[in-house]
C-alpha positions in Angstrom: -32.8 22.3 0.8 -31.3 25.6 -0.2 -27.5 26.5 1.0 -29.1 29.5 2.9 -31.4 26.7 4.9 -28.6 24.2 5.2 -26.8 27.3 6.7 -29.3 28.5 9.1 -29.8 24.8 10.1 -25.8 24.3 11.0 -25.9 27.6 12.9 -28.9 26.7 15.3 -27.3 23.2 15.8 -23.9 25.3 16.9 -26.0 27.3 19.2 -28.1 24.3 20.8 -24.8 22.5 21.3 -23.0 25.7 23.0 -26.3 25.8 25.4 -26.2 22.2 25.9 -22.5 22.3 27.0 -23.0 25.5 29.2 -25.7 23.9 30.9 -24.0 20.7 31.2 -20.9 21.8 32.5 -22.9 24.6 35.1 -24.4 21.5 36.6 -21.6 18.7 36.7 -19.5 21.9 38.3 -22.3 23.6 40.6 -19.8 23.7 43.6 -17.8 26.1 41.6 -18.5 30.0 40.9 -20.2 31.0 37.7 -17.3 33.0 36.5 -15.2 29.1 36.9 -17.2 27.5 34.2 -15.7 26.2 31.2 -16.8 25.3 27.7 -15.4 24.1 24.9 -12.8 26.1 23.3 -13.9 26.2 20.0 -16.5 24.3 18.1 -16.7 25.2 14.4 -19.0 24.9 11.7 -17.9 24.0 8.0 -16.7 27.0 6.0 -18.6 25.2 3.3 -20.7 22.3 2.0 -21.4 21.1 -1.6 -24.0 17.8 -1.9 -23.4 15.9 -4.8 -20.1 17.7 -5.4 -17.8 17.5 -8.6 -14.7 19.4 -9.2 -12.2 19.1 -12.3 -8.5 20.4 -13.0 -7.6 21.1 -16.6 -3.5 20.9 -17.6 -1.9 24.6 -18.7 -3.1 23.3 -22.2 -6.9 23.2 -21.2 -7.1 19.3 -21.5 -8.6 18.1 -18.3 -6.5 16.1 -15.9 -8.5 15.4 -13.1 -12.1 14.8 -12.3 -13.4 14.5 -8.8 -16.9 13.2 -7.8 -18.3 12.3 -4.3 -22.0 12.4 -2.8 -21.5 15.7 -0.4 -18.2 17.7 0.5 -17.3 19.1 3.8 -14.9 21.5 4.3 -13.3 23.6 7.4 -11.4 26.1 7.2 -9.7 25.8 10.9 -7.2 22.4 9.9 -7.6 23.0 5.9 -9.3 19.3 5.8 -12.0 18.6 3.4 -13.9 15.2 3.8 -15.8 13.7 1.0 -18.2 11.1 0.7 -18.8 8.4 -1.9 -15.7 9.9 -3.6 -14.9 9.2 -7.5 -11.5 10.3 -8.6 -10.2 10.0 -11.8 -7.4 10.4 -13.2 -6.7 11.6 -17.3 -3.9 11.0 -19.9 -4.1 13.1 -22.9 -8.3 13.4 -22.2 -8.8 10.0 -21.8 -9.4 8.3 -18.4 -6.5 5.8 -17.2 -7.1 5.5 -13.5 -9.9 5.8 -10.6 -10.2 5.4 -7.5 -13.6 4.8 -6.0 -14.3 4.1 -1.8 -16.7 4.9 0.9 -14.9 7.8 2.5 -12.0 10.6 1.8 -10.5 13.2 3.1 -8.5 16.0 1.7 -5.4 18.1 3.6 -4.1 21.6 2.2 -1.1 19.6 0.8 -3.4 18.1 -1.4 -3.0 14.5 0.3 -6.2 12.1 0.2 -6.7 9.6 2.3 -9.2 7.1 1.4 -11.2 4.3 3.6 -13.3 2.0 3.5 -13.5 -0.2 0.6 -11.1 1.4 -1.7 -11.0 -0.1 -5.3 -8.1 1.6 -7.4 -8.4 0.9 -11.0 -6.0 1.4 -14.2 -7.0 0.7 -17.3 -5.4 -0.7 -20.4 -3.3 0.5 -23.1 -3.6 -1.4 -26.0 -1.3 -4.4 -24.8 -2.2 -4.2 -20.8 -5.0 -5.6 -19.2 -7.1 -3.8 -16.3 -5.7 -3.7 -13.2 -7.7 -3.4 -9.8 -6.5 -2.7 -6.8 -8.8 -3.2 -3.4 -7.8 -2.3 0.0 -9.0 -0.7 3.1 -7.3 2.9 3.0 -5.1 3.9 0.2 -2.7 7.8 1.5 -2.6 9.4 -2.1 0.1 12.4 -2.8 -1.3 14.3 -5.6 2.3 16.2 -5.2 4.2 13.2 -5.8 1.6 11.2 -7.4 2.3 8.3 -4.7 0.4 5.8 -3.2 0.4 4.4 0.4 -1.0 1.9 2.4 0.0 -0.3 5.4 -3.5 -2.4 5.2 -4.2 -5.9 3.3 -4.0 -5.1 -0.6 -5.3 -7.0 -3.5 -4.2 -6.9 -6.8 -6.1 -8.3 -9.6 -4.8 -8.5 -13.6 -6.8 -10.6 -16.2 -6.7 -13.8 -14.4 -3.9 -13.0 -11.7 -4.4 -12.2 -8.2 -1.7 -10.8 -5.6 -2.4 -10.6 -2.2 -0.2 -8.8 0.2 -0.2 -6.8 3.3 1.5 -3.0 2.3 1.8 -0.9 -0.7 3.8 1.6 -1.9 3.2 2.7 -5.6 4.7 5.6 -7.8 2.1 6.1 -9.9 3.8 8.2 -12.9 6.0 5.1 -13.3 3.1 3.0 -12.6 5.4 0.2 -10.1 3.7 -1.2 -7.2 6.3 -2.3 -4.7 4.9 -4.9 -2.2 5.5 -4.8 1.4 5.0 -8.2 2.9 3.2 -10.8 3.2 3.0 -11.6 -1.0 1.3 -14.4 -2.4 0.4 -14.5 -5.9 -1.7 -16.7 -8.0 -2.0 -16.4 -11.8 -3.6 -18.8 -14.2 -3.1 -18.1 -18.1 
């Protein structure tokens, strides 16, 4: 489907869902005057929409830092949110991929702050003496400005053949240190 159908298609929704509304509300209120009838305030369509959507940053030096996939992005212009789906981010060092972070849902403010839900799964991989690192939670509050990591929901961590389970994260990723809320238990068999 073309952007100029997906467009037209939005806007006849929008109008079909102002009617509905109008002719809902003239009918739960028909003991009022016309001129009395209310609507919603506003209902807005998306500024934009990109289906199978993939953005990348590049450093001042032209080596790309970010990469950013997901199935379809929404975005509106009235609260500066854009919500992704299927999102893929990764993360680069010196144009090599260290992290990702993979999960059902996002969404992005205008301070650059992602929030993903619903099976999250954060991974780090090696440098030459490391071993991967995954990280699986149900919402994981990322600060791109501080490069951050947040979450108040059940974590678990998973190294080689160790496994952390805790409820609560907070993580400063350019020092890569997870600090554990509560709840820790930790198994690890060498």
């Amino acid at each position: 489907m073309s952007r100029r159908s997906r467009q037209v298609q939005q806007q006849l929704a929008l109008v079909a869902t102002v009617v509905a509304i109008t002719i809902a509300t003239f009918y739960l209120l028909s003991s009022r005057k016309v001129q009395e009838l209310t609507t919603a305030d506003t209902i807005t369509s998306p500024e934009w929409y990109i289906s199978k959507a993939d953005f990348l940053s590049y450093g001042p030096d032209g080596i790309i830092r970010s990469k950013g996939l997901a199935s379809e992005a929404i975005h509106h212009d009235y609260n500066q949110q854009t919500t992704i789906e299927s999102p893929k981010l990764t993360s680069f060092l010196l144009g090599t991929p260290y992290r990702t972070a993979v999960a059902q849902h996002g969404t992005i403010n205008s301070k650059k702050v992602i929030l993903l839900t619903k099976d999250v799964v954060l991974t780090q991989f090696p440098s030459k003496q490391d071993r991967v690192l995954t990280l699986t939670t149900q919402s994981l509050l990322i600060d791109t400005k501080n490069n951050t990591a947040d979450t108040s929901a059940p974590v678990t961590i998973r190294q080689g053949s160790g496994k952390t389970d805790a409820i609560g994260l907070h993580a400063d990723l350019d020092l890569n240190f997870l600090s554990l809320l509560s709840g820790v238990h930790t198994v690890y068999a060498p």
